[in-house]
N, C-alpha and C positions, 0 to 999 in steps of 0.2 A: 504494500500500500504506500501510496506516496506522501509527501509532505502537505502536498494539496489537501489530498482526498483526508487525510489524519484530521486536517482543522477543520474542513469542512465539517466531519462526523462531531467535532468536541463541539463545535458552533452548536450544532441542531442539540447535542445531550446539554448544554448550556441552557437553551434555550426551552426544554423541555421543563428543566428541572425549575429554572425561573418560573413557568405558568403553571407548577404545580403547585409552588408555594406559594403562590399571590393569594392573594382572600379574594374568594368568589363573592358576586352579589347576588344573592338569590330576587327572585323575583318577590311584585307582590301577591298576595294570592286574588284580590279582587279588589277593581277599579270600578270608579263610578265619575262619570264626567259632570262637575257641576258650573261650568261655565266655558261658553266656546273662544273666547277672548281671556287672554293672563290676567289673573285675578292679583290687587292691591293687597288684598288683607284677608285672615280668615279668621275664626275663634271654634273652639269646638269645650261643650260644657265637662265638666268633670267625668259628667255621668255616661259620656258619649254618644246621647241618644240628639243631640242637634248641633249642625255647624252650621256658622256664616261667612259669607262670601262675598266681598266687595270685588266688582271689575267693572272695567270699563264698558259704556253702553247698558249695563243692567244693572246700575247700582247695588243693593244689597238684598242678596239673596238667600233664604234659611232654608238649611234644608234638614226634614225627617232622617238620620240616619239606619233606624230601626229596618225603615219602608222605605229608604231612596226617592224620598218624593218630594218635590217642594215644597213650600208649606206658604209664604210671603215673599215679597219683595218690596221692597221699603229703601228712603233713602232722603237726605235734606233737600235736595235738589233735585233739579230733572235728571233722571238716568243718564243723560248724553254729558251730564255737567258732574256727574261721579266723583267726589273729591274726599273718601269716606275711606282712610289708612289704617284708622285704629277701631278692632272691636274687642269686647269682649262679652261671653255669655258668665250667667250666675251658673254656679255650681250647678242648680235641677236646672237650667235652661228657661228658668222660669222665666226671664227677661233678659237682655241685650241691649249694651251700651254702645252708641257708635259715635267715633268722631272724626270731624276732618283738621284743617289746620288752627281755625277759631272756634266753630261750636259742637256740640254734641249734644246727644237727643238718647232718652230713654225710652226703649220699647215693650211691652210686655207680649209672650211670647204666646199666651193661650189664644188672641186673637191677631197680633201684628198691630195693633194698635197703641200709637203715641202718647207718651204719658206725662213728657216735660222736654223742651228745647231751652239749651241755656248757651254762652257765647262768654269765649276769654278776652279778658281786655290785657292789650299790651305785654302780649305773651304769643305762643305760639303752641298748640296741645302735642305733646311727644309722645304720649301714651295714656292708657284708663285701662279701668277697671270696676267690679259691681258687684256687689254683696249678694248673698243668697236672696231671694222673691226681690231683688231692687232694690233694697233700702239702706243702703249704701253707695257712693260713688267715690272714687278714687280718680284726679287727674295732675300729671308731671306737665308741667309747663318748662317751656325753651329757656326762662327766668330764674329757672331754680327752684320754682316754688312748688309747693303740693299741694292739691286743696282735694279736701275730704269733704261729703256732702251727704247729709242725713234727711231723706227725702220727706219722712211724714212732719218731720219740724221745722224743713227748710235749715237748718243749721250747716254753715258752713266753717270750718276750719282748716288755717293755713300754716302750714309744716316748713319751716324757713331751716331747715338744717342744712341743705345743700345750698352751693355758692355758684355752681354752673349749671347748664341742662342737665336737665332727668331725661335720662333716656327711657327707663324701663320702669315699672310701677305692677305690683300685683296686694291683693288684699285678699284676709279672712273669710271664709263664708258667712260670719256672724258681724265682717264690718269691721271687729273693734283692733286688729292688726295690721299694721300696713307694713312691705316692704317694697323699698325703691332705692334707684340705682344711677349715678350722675358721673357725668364728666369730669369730675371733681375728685375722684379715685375713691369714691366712700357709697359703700349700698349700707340702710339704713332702717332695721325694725322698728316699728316707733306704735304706741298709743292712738290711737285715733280719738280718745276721750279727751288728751292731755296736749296732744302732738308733743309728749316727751319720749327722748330716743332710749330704749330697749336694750341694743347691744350696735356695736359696730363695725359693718366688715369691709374691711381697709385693702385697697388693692393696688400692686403697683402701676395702672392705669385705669382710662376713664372706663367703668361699668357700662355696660351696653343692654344686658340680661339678669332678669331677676324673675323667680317664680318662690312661691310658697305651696311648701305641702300642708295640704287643707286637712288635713286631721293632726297637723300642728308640730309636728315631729322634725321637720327638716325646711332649711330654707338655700336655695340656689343663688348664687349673683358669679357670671361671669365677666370677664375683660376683656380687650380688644387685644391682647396677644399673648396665649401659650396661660391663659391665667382663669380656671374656671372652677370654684369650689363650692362644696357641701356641707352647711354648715348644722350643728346641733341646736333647736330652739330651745333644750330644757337648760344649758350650759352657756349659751353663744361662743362653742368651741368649734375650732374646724373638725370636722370628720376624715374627711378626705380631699384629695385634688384631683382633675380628671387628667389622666393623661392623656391631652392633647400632641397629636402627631407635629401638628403645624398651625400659622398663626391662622385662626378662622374663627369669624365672629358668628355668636349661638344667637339665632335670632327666633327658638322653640324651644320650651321645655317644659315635661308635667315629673310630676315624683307619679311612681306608682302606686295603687292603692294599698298593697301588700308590704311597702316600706320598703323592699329590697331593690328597687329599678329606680333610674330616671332616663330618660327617654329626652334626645335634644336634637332640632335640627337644626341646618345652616342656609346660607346664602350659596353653596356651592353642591346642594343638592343631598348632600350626608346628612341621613337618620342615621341615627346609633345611640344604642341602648347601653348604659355604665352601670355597674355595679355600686351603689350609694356608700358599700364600709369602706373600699378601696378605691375606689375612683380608676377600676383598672373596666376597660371596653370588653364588652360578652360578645356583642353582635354590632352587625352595619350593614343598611341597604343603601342606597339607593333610587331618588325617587324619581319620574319621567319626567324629563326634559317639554321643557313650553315647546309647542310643535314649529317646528321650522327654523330653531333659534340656533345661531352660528357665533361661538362654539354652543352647543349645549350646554342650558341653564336652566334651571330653576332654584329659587328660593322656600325653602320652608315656613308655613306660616306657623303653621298649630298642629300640634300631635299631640295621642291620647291615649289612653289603655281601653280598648275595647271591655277585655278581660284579663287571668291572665297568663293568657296564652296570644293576645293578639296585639297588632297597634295599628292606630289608623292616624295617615298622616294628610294634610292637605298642602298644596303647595300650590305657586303661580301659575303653573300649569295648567290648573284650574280643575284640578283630577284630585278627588280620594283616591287614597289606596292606604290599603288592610296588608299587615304584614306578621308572618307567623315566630311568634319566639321560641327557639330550640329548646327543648328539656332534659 
């Protein structure tokens, strides 16, 4: 055999061995298209039985995921005039907050019907949030500011701890805990009775992502490079850190209901499911690309735990999809 033919043969066993050890992406097991245009924004409830879907031309659209069906489409403006980035659903899906870059409007979700339009002055909204049946509101303004909003008394309180944008913002299903997360390198548990801060998680850059586990156990705030941890609410000690392969900003994540998962997606199309004691990766899919987009992209809005054995994600694509966790 000659010199040639030798390398040739090592090239191809090279290159074999490479595509065996890569990590496969499994597929998902089932998709559901809910919007034919790249959708802005999505939220999907705790309970996973409803997501919404902000895109352009069809403004905000909720859909049954039990039944795959639509349910409303709702929105401040004409659908053609869609300007609606930020949602979120209450833990039962009982209501839904939306907003664009001034105002935001509460929905309740038995009928699709409006329940309060309000509008920020001299700010810009960066994110919300909404308490279990409504009766709480949480919004981060581009100012720094937080303001928490108790619907049956109209009370409003503002949370001055942060000095730059709040990028990310998530709240209690009883309201009475907020966590949010600024430019300013500091995500922040605080009272909502008091707006006194709780504990502090200090990062060494501006926070982007913050989620709370709703049965109270754990709390999330990642950063914009190599910097994303899981912190204890009985302690406010860290738990663990995710090991992050490369820098990439989390812009999804829920804890699982079982305590042991949390589940986060990105801007670059990576689900992946982490272990909450270690922060070490179990799994990663995947999810389809916006149809015709060069290179291939989509962003992750909202992902969830079906059960648990499943996860369902939503992304710009404007596609659910259901994905199966190994046992």
């Amino acid at each position: 055999m000659t010199l040639t033919h030798s390398c040739k043969y090592l090239t191809i066993f090279l290159a074999f061995c490479l595509f065996a050890c890569s990590e496969v992406q499994p597929k998902s097991v089932r998709q559901v298209q809910h919007s034919e245009t790249p959708s802005y924004g999505a939220a999907i409830n705790d309970q996973s039985t409803r997501v919404a879907v902000s895109a352009l031309d069809q403004g905000v659209t909720v859909w049954d995921l039990k039944n795959d069906t639509a349910l409303y489409s709702l929105g401040h403006q004409k659908k053609s005039d869609n300007q609606i980035l930020s949602l979120s659903l209450s833990p039962s899906g009982s209501h839904l907050l939306t907003g664009d870059s001034k105002d935001f409007a509460l929905w309740q979700m038995e009928d699709g019907r409006n329940i309060g339009f309000w509008s920020v002055k001299d700010a810009t909204i960066r994110d919300l949030a909404v308490s279990d049946f409504g009766r709480h509101m949480l919004v981060g303004q581009s100012d720094g500011k937080v303001q928490h909003i108790t619907l049956s008394s109209g009370r409003r309180i503002e949370f001055l701890g942060h000095t730059e944008n709040v990028n990310s913002v998530d709240l209690s299903a009883n309201g009475r805990f907020a966590l949010t997360g600024s430019n300013d390198h500091f995500a922040y548990l605080w009272d909502t009775e008091t707006a006194q801060i709780i504990y502090s998680f200090p990062h060494p850059n501006r926070v982007t992502k913050v989620a709370l586990d709703q049965q109270g156990r754990y709390a999330f705030s990642a950063g914009s490079e190599l910097q994303a941890f899981i912190w204890d609410l009985k302690t406010g000690k860290q738990i663990s850190q995710l090991e992050l392969s490369r820098a990439q900003i989390i812009t999804a994540a829920r804890f699982s209901p079982n305590g042991k998962w949390l589940v986060t997606g990105s801007p670059s199309r990576a689900l992946i499911l982490w272990d909450v004691a270690t922060g070490k990766k179990i799994q990663q899919w995947q999810v389809r690309a916006i149809l015709n987009s060069r290179p291939a992209s989509a962003v992750i809005h909202a992902v969830a735990f079906l059960n648990d054995t499943q996860i369902i994600s939503e992304s710009s694509s404007g596609v659910a999809e259901v994905w199966e966790i190994k046992q």
